[in-house]
C-alpha positions as CSV (number, residue, x, y, z in Angstrom):
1,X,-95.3,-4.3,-60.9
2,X,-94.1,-2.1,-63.1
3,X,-93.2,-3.4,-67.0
4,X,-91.1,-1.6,-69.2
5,X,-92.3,-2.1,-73.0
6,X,-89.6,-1.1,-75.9
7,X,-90.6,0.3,-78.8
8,X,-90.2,3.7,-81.3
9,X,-90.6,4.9,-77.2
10,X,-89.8,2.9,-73.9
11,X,-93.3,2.8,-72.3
12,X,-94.3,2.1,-68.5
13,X,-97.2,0.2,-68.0
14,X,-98.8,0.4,-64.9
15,X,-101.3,-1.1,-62.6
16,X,-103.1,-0.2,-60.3
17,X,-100.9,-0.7,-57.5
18,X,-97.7,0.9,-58.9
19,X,-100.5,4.0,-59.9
20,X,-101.2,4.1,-56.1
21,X,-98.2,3.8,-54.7
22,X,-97.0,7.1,-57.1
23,X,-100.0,9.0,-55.9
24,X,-99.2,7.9,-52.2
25,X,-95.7,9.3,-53.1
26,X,-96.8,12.7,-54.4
27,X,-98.7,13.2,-51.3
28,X,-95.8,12.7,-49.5
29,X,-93.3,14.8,-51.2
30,X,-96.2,17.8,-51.1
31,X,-98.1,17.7,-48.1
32,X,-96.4,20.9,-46.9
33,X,-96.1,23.1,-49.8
34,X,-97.4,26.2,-49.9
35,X,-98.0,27.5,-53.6
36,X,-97.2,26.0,-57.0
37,X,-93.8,27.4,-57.7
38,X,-92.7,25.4,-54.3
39,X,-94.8,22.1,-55.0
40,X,-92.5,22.3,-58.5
41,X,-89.3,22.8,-56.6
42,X,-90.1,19.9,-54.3
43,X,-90.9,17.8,-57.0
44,X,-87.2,18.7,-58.9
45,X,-85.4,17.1,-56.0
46,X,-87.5,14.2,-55.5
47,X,-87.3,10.7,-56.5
48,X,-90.2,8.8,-57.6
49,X,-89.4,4.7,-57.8
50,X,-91.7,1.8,-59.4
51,X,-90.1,-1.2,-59.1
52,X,-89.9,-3.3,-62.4
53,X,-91.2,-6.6,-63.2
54,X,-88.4,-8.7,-64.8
């Protein structure tokens, strides 16, 4: 899971399951897009989650 570290900057470290499952979610959000400029667009509306180890 995902851990949030504070700091100068909030990091997000990662393992790597929460790297997979962000890949697995790309592929999702892009597996129909036809060019660049639309892969950008679909990644502005979409919502990428990890969930955070507390």
């Amino acid at each position: 899971m995902a851990r949030i570290i504070e700091g100068k900057r909030r990091l997000i470290k990662m393992n790597a399951n929460d790297v997979m499952a962000v890949i697995r979610q790309y592929q999702f959000v892009v597996k129909n897009s036809i060019n660049y400029e639309h892969t950008r667009e679909l990644l502005e509306k979409a919502d990428f989650y990890l969930p955070e180890d507390v």
